[in-house]
C-alpha positions as CSV (number, residue, x, y, z in Angstrom):
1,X,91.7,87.9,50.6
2,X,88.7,90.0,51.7
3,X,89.6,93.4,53.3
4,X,86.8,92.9,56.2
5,X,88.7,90.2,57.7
6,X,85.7,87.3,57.7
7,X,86.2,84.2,56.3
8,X,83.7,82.6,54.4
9,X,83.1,79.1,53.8
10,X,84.0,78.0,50.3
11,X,81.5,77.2,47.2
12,X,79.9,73.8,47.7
13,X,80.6,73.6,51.1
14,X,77.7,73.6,53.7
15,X,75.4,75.6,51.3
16,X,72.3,74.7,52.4
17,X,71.3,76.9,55.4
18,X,70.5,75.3,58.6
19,X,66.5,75.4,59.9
20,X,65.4,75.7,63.1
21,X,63.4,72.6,63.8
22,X,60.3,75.2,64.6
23,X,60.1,76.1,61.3
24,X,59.0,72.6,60.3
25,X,55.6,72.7,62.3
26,X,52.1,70.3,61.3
27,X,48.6,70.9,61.5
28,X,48.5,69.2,64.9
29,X,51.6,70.9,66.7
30,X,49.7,74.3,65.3
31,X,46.1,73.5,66.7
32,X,47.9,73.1,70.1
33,X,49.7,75.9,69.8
34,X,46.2,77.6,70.1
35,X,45.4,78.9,66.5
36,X,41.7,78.4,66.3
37,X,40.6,75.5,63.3
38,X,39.8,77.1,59.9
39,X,36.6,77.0,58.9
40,X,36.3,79.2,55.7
41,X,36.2,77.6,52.5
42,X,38.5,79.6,50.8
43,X,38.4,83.4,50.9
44,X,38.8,84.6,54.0
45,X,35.6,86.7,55.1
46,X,33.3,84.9,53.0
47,X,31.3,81.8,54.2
48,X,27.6,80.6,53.9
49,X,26.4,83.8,54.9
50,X,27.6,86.3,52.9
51,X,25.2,87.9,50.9
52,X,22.2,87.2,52.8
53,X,21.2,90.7,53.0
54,X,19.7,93.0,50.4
55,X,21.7,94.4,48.4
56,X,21.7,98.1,47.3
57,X,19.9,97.4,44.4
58,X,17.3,95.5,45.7
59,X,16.8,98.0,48.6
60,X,16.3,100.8,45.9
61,X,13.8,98.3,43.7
62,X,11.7,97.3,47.4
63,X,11.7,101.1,47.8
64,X,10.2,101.6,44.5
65,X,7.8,98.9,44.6
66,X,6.7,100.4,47.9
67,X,6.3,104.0,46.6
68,X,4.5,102.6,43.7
69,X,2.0,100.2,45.5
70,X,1.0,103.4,48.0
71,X,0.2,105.5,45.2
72,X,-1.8,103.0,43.1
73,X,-3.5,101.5,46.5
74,X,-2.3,97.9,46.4
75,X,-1.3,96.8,49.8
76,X,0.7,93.4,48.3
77,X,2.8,95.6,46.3
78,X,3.6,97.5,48.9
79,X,4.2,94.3,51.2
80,X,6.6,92.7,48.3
81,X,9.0,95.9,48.5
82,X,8.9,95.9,52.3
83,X,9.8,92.0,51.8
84,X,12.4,92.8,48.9
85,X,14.0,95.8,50.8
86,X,14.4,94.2,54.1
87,X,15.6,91.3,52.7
88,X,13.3,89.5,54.4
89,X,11.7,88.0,50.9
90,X,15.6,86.5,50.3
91,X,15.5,84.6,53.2
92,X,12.2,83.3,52.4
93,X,13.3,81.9,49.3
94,X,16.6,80.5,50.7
95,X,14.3,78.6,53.6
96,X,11.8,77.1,50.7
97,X,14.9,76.3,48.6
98,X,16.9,74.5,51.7
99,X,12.8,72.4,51.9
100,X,12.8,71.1,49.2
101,X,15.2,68.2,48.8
102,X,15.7,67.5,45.0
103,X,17.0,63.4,45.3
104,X,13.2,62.4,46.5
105,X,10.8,61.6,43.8
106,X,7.2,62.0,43.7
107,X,6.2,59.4,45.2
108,X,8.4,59.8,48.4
109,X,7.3,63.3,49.5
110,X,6.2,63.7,52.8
């Protein structure tokens, strides 16, 4: 007999515990419960944009091409580390690479 004086259920008996039936929710019952959809593709805080900035390295190397295109007088040198430190030069590249569409062949190219 237990000295706190509440009985409990014997072993085997009703050991499952009993769920709420809210606990057992879908997709559907939870967009209309107002959580907005997902929309990341995994981690959370990263998606197609991430990293479309300079980085601190190429910030440093667009400010070292800059320094050393005004000291030796060459103004595309020192437009390729405004480009490169801005990050400007980046999203050049990703706008030719998004262009050109690998799956046409030569023949097909506008």
């Amino acid at each position: 007999m237990s000295s706190t004086g509440v009985d409990l259920p014997a072993k085997g008996s009703d050991t499952e515990p009993e769920r709420a039936p809210s606990d057992q929710s879908s997709p559907d019952e939870l967009r209309d419960k107002g959580f907005p959809p997902q929309r990341h593709a995994g981690a959370v805080g990263l998606g197609p944009e991430y990293a479309m900035g300079a980085s601190v390295s190429e910030r440093l190397e667009g400010l070292k091409d800059e320094i050393k295109g005004k000291l030796t007088g060459k103004p595309q040198l020192v437009e390729h580390g405004r480009e490169l430190r801005t990050g400007e030069l980046k999203r050049k590249e990703k706008a030719q690479a998004d262009a050109h569409d690998p799956f046409t062949t030569s023949g097909d190219q506008k």
